[in-house]
N, C-alpha and C positions, 0 to 999 in steps of 0.2 A: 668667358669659357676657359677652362684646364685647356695649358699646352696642350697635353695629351691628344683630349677630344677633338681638337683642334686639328691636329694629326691624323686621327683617325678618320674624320669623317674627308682628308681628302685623298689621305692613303686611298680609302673605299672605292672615291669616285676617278680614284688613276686605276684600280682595277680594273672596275668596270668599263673607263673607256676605254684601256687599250685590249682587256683579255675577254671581255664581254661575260664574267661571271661576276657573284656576286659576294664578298667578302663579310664574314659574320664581325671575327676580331681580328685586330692587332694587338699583335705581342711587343713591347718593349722593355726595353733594359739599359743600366747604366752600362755608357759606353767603357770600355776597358781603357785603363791608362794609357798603355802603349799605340794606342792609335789615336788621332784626330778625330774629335766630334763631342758633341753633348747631350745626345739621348740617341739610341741604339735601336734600330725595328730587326726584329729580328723576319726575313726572310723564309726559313725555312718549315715556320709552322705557317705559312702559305700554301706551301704544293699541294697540301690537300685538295684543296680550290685551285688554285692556279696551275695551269701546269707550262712546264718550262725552264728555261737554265734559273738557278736561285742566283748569280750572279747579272745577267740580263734583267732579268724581275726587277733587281735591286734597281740596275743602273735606270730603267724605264719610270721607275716610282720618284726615285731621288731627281731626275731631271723634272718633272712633274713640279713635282714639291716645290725649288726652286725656282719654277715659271710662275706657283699660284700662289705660294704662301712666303710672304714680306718675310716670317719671321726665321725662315729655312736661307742660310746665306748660301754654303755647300754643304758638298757629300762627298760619300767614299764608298767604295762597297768592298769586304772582304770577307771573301766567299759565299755565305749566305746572312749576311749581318750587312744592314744597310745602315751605315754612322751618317747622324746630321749633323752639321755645323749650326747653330743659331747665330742669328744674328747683335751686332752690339748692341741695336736698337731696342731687340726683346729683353735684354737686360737691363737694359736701361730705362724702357717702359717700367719694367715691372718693378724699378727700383723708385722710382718716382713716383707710382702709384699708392706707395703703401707712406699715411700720412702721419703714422706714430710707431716709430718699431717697438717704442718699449709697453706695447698691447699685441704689438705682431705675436700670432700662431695661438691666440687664444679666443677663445668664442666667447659670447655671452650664455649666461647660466638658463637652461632650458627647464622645465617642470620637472622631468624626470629626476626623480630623488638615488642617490645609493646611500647605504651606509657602510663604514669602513670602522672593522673594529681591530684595533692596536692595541699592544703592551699586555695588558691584563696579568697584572702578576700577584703573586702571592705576599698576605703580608706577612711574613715569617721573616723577610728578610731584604737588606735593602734592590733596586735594581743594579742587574749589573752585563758584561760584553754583551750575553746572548739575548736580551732585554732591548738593548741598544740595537741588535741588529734587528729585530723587531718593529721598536718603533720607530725609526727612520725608513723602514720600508712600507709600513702603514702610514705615516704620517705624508710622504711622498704619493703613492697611489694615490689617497685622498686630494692630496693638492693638482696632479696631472688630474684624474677624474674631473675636476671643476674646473680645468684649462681648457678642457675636452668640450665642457657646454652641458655637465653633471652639476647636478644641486647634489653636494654633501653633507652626509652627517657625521663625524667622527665621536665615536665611542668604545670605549673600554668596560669591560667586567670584572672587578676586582675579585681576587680568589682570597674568601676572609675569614672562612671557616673549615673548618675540618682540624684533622690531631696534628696535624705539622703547627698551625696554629698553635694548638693546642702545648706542644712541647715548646714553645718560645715562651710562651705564657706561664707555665711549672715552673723553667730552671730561672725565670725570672722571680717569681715568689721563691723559690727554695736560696737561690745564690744573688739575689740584689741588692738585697738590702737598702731599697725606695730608692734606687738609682731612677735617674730621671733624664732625660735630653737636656733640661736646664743643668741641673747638678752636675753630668759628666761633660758636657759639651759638645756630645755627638746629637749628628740627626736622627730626629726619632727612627726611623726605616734602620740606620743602622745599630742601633741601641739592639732593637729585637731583631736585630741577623744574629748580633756578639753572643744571644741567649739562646739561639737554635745551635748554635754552634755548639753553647756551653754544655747544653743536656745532651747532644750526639757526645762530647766527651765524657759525662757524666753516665751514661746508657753505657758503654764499650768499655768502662771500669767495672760496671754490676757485670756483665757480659763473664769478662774476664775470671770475675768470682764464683760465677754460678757455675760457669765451666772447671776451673778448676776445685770446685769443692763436687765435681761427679755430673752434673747436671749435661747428659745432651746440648750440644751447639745450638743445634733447629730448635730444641723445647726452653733452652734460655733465651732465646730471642725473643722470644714470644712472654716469657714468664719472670724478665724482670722488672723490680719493683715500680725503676719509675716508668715503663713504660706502661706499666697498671695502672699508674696514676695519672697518664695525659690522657689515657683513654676513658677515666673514670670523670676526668674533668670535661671530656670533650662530653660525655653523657649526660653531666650537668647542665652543661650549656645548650642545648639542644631541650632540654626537659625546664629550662629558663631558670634556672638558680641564679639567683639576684648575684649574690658575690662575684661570680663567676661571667655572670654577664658583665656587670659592672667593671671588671679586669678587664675582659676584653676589651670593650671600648674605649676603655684609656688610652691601655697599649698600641691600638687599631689606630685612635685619633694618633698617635704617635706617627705610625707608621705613614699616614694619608699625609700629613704635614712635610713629611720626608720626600717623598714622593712627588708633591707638586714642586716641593725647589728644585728638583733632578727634570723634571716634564721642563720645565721653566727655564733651567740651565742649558738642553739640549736645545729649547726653543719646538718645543712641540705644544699642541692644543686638543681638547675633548668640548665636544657639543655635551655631552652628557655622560656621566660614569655609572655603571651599576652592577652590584653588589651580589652577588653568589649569596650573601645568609640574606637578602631578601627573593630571591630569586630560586635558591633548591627544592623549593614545591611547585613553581612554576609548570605545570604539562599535565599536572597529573588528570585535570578536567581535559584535556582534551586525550589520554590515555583513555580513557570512559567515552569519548564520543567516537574515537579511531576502532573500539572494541564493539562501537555498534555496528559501525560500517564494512565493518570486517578487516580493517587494514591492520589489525594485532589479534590477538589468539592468548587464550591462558592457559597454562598448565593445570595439572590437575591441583598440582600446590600452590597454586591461586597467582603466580608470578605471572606476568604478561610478556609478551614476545612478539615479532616483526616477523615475518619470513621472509627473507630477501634471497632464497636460493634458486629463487628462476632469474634472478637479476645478478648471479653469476657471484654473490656474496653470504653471508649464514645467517642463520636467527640470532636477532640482537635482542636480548632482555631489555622492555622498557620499565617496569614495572618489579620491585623483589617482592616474594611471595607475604611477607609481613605486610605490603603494601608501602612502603618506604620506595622514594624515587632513586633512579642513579644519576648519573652525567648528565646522561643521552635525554633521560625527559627533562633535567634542566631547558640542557640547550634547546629544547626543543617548545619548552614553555620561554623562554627567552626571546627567543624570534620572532615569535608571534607576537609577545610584550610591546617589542621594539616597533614593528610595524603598528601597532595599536599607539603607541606614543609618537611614532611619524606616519601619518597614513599618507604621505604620497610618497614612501619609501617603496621603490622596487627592488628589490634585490641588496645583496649583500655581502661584501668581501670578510671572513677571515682572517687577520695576518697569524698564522700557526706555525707552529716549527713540522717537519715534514714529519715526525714520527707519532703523528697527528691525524695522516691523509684517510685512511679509515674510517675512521670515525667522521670525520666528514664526509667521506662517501654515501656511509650511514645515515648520519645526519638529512641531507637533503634530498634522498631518496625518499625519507620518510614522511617529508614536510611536500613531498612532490605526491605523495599517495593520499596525505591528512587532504590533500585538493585546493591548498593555496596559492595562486596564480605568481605573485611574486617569488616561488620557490624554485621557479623557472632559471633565476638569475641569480645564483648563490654560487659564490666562488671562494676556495680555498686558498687563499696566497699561501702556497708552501714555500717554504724556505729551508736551508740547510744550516747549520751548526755554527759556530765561529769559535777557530781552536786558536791556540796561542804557543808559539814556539815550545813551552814551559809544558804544551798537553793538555789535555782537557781538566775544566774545571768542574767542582762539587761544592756545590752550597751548605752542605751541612758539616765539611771539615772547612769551609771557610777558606778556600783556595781558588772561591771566584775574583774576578776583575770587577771591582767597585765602578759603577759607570762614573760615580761624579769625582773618583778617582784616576779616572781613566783620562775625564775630562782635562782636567788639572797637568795630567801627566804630557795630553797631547800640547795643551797651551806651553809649559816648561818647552818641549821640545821646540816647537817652534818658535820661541825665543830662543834659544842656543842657537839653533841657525839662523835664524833673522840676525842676530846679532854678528856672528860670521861676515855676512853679506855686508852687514854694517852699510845697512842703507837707509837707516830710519835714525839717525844722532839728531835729528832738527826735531824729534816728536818729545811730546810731554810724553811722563811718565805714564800719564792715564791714558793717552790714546794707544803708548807701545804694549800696554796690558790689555788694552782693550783691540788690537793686533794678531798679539796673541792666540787671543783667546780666540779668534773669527779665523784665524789660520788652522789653528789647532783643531776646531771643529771641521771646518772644512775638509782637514786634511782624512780626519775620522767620517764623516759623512757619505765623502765623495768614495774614498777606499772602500768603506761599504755597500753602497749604493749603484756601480760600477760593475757588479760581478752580478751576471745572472742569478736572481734570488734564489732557485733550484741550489743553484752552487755551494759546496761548501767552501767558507771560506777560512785560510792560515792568516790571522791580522799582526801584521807586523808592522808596528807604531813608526819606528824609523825612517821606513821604504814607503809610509803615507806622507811623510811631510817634506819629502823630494820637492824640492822647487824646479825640477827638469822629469819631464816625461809626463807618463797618463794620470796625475795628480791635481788635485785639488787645487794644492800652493800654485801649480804652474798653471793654471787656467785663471785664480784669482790675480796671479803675478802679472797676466796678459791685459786682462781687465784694468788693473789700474796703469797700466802701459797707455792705453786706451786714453785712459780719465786725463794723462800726462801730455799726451796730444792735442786732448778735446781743451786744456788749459790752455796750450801756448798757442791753440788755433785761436781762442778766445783774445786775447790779447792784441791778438793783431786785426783791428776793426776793416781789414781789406776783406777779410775771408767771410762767404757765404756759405749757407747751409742748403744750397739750391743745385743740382744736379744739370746741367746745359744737356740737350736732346743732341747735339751734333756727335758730342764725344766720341772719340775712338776709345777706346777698351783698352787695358793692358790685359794681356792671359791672367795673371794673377787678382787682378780687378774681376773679371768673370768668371773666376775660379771660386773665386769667397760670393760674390750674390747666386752662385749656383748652390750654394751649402745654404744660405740665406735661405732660397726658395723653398727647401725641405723642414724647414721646422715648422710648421702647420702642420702638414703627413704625420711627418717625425711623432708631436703630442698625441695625435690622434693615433697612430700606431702604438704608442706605449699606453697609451689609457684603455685600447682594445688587449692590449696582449699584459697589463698590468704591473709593466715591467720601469720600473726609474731606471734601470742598465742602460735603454732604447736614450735616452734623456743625455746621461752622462756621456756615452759614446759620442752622439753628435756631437754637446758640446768640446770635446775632444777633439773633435775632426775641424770642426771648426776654428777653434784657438789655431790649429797645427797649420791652415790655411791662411789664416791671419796672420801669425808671425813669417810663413813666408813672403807672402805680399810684403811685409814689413820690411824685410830684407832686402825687399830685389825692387820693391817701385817707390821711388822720391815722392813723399807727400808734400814736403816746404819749401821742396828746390826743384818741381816739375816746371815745365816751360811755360805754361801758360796759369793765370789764374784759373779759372774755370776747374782747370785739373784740380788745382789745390783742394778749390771747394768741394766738389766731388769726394774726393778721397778722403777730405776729415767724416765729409757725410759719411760715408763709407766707416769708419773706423765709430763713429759713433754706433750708426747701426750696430756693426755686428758687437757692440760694448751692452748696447738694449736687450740682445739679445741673448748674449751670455749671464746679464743678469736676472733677464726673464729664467731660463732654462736653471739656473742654480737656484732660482727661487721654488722651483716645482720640486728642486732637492732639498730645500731648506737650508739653502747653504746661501750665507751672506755674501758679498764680495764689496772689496776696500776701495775706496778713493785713492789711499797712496798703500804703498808696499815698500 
């Protein structure tokens, strides 16, 4: 039985016997620092029921408490907050109970399926920051989701067609000349970024011309040459012109190639990917079966529509009047696909950027009326932006942030400090790169992953790879602190891994299995509210717990054996457990540092 319940039911029965009513709940709360105690009842959402001084209350409940229940040592009451003290015992039980931390706070995987769809980018160009904050926040959900006792599927939708396409495809045939990813040396993904780029430069010189030889701003945009020409190809394509298909696919295969060394490099995974040009017909049969049921309506110009204005949103076009799909019935033949290829998927997260929210609003309104039970459980992860000192970036003048340049730039960085510290001269050169690189990410994952996804966030590469404060480095810096004890505790064949029931407690010893005890909640709260922040933060709190334990209680020099053993068990733990919790971030953490 939960502390808690444990509490409650004899809170209930101190009621009943001294006030002779009967108590439905107890309220509790973390105790405040400034006062003595380790879980808080609060008093005053009592007088409902009880009546009486909320001071009195407290003191007649808290004496109670410590007659019936072992695990209540003392109490306090200030003013209507009744603080328990626990006893060493109960930490020490519950420390001794748990037979492997490094499975501690995670369940086994239940039937219940989700699926989490991440990244989904365009191929026109390689991934890059706002990409990255993306799939580390999808990639995360998914992993806490299945800590939680979720069966996942992770998948992505590549966006592979349309005239953005279409224009990387032109200025490659007009200005290539068979350049190739072999040939130049770049990743395919980036090959056809350098070519979206090239034709938005190439476009804004016709621009320039049309306008100054007389031609309207608004009617050159529309009317110069090559952007006639991506649209005329993108018409091709669509209407299957062998040449034009056959381009693409090259190009595509390019792009795909690129793209899995970056998934690969971040250390991200997909159960399955799927593809936008096999997918933009997707709904249209069920547009035809929703138009029986009444859940869409035509216009008189044969376009179909939603009415969503009793549900306090507008008529969404599913259907254009030529009979051509748009988005919205993509995604909405999409979903249903998805659940047809997993069928014991329920439900289903987005990872979207927030100027998105809409349309999924849209979206699962519409799959809640179409009458599909899983539609019940569709969640939007929105997310906010990720700007850069330098301002916001644009992919078609090519002034985004390269992810696996990004990568590269964080690893650099963290060598320049790691070497500072100059605490790694005994490492081969391959482990200090391979260091690097797991700092570097880390320091980008965690700085990511740390801010409420709603948030926008300002990334500042620098102020991520801080070896002091709410960072990455300094959480993995603790950890392998951890790894450096757990060695020389090794070494010394006196020390056990076995906790004695008599022990006295130091404060700081019950200060850390009290942070301990929350990371079960902790996953299950962040798997409920979809958030890797809930994740980062604890482990946060934790490190910050740990290294002061570290500071202030003698693990090699305490008086007695017993303690010794104890406390390495202690520091192992809470080491299981920050690499569990970095793992649901996707963030490695080091042996040495």
């Amino acid at each position: 039985m939960k502390l808690q319940e444990l509490l409650s039911q004899h809170i209930k029965t101190a009621v009943q016997e001294n006030y002779n009513v009967s108590l439905e709940e107890v309220e509790f709360q973390a105790t405040r620092k400034d006062f003595e105690g380790d879980v808080t009842v609060v008093v005053f959402s009592m007088l409902r029921t009880v009546k009486g001084n909320p001071v009195q209350i407290g003191e007649t409940i808290g004496q109670y408490l410590v007659t019936h229940v072992d695990e209540v040592s003392k109490f306090n009451v200030v003013k209507g907050f009744l603080n328990l003290v626990l006893s060493d015992q109960h930490y020490l039980d519950f420390f001794n109970t748990i037979e492997n931390f490094s499975t501690f706070g995670t369940v086994p995987t239940a039937a219940d399926a989700m699926m989490v769809e991440y990244a989904s980018p365009n191929t026109n160009k390689p991934l890059h920051l706002g990409h990255v904050r993306n799939v580390l926040l999808g990639y995360s959900v998914a992993e806490i989701l299945k800590a939680s006792g979720k069966k996942v599927y992770k998948t992505q939708i590549i966006n592979d067609r349309g005239i953005h396409i279409c224009k990387s495809m032109l200025a490659w045939q007009r200005y290539g000349n068979g350049e190739t990813p072999q040939s130049s040396g770049l990743k395919g993904d980036k090959l056809v970024g350098n070519y979206y780029v090239k034709f938005d430069q190439e476009y804004k010189k016709e621009l320039e011309q049309l306008v100054a030889g007389g031609t309207p701003t608004e009617e050159a945009k529309t009317s110069a040459p090559l952007l006639l020409e991506a649209q005329e190809m993108l018409r091709k394509w669509e209407a299957g012109d062998d040449e034009v298909v056959s381009l693409w696919k090259k190009m595509n295969g390019w792009v795909y190639e690129g793209f899995d060394a970056t998934y690969e490099n971040i250390g991200v995974d997909f159960h399955k990917n799927y593809y936008e040009s096999d997918t933009y017909l997707l709904g249209k049969d069920f547009i035809e079966q929703g138009l029986q049921k009444g859940v869409f309506e035509k216009d008189p110009d044969g376009s179909v529509w939603c009415d969503l204005t009793d549900e306090g949103l507008d008529r969404k076009i599913v259907l254009r009047s030529d009979g051509t799909a748009v988005y919205m019935t993509q995604d909405i033949g999409t979903a249903i696909q998805r659940v047809k290829d997993f069928p014991d998927v329920n439900g289903m997260i987005y990872t979207v950027g927030n100027e998105q929210d809409y349309h999924f609003k849209v979206l699962f309104l519409i799959l809640k009326k179409l009458g599909f039970s899983w539609a019940e459980n569709l969640y939007h992860l929105s997310y906010g932006m990720v700007d850069l000192p330098s301002g916001k970036m644009k992919s078609r003048e090519g002034t985004v942030v390269d992810a696996d340049d990004l990568i590269d730039d964080m690893a650099a960085t963290a060598k320049k400090i790691s070497e500072e510290l100059g605490k790694i001269d005994d490492f081969s050169e391959e482990e200090k790169e391979n260091l690097y690189k797991t700092i570097g990410l880390g320091a980008l994952k965690y700085y990511i992953l740390k801010v409420d996804p709603r948030k926008r966030i300002l990334f500042n590469p620098e102020e991520s790879v801080d070896f002091q404060g709410n960072t990455g480095p300094f959480i993995q810096y603790t950890y392998a602190r951890i790894q450096s004890i757990l060695r020389k505790a090794a070494e010394d064949k006196n020390n056990t891994s076995t906790a004695e029931g008599s022990l006295a407690l130091h404060e700081k010893e019950k200060e850390l299995i009290k942070i301990l005890q929350q990371f079960p909640d902790t996953v299950q709260l962040a798997a409920q509210n979809y958030s890797p922040a809930l994740i980062a933060n604890y482990t946060y709190d934790l490190v910050k717990e740990f290294n002061s334990f570290y500071q202030n209680v003698p693990i090699f020099n305490a008086e007695h054996k017993a303690e010794v053993a104890f406390r390495v068990a202690l520091c192992s733990a809470v080491g299981e457990v920050i690499k569990t919790a970095f793992s649901l971030l996707g963030i490695e953490v080091p042996n040495r540092m």
